[in-house]
C-alpha atoms as one frame of an Amber mdcrd trajectory, in Angstrom:
protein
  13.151 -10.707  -2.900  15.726  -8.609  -4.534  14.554  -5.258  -5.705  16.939
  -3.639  -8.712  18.011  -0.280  -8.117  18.970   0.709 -11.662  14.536   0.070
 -12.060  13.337   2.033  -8.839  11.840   4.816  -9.911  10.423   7.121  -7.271
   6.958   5.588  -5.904   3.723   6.901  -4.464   1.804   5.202  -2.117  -1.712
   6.072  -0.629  -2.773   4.196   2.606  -6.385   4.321   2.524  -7.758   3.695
   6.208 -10.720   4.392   8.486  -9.990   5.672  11.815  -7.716   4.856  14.047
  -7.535   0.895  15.505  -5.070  -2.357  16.138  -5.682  -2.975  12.124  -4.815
   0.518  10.732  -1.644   0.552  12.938  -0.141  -2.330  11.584  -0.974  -1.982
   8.447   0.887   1.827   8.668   3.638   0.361  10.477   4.104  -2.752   8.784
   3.988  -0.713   4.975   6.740   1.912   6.555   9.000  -1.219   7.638   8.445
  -3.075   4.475   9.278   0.252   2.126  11.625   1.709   4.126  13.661  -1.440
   3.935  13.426  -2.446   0.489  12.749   1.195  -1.671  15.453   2.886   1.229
  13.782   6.110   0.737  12.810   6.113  -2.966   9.039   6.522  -2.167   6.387
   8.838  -0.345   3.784   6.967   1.727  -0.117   9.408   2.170  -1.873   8.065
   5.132  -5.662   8.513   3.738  -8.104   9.112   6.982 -11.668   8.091   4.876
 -13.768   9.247   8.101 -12.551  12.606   6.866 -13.596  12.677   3.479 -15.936
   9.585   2.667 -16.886  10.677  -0.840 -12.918  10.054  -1.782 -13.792   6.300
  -1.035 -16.486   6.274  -3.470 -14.041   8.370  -5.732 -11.191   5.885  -5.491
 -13.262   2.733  -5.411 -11.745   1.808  -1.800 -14.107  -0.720  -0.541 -12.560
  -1.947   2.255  -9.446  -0.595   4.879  -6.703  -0.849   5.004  -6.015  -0.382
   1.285  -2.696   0.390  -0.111  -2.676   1.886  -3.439   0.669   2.185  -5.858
  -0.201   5.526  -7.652   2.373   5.694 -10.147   2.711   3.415 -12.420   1.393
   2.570 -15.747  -1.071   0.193 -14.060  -2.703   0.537 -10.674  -1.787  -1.580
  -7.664  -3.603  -2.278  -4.485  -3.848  -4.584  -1.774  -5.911  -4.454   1.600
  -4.807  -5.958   5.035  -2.379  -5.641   7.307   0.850  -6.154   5.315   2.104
  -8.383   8.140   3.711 -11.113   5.615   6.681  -9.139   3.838   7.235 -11.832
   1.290   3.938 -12.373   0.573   3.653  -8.520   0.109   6.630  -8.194  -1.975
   5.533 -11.466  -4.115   2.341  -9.846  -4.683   2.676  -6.466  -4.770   5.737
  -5.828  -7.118   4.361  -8.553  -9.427   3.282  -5.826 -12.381  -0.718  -7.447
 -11.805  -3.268  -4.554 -12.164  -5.058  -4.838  -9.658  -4.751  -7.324  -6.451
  -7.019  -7.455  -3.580  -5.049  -9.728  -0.411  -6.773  -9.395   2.870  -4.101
 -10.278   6.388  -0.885 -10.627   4.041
């Protein structure tokens, strides 16, 4: 999937997870590789620690980690799982849906 330059604007993403395990891991490692290579540097990725401060997950209606949330644009973005499949993440996630919920993509 080709990404248009002239169209990336700067994103934000927030990677919602609870502690630290095999899942969480990927999923940070898997959403660096996957940005890094296709945004090259036009984004900023929060890693979210929920054991820290639970009541955000209530605040942000995370209900289950890892959750990936686009913060910027005019609608909101978010998918959950381990980001493992980059086309199916690209396919999905860059597909201007409001919200989408994909668990082990």
């Amino acid at each position: 999937m080709q990404i248009n330059k002239k169209n990336i604007e700067k994103y934000t993403f927030q990677l919602f997870i609870v502690g630290n395990s095999i899942l969480n891991n990927a999923a940070i490692k898997n959403c660096t590789v996957i940005l890094k290579k296709k945004l090259k540097g036009n984004y900023t990725l929060e890693v979210i620690d929920l054991s820290n401060n639970p009541t955000l997950a209530i605040q942000e209606n995370i209900i289950l980690t890892p959750t990936l949330k686009l913060k910027n644009l005019t609608s909101e973005i978010r998918m959950a799982g381990d980001f493992s499949n980059e086309q199916h993440f690209l396919k999905h996630f860059f597909c201007n849906k409001k919200i989408i919920y994909l668990w082990n993509i």
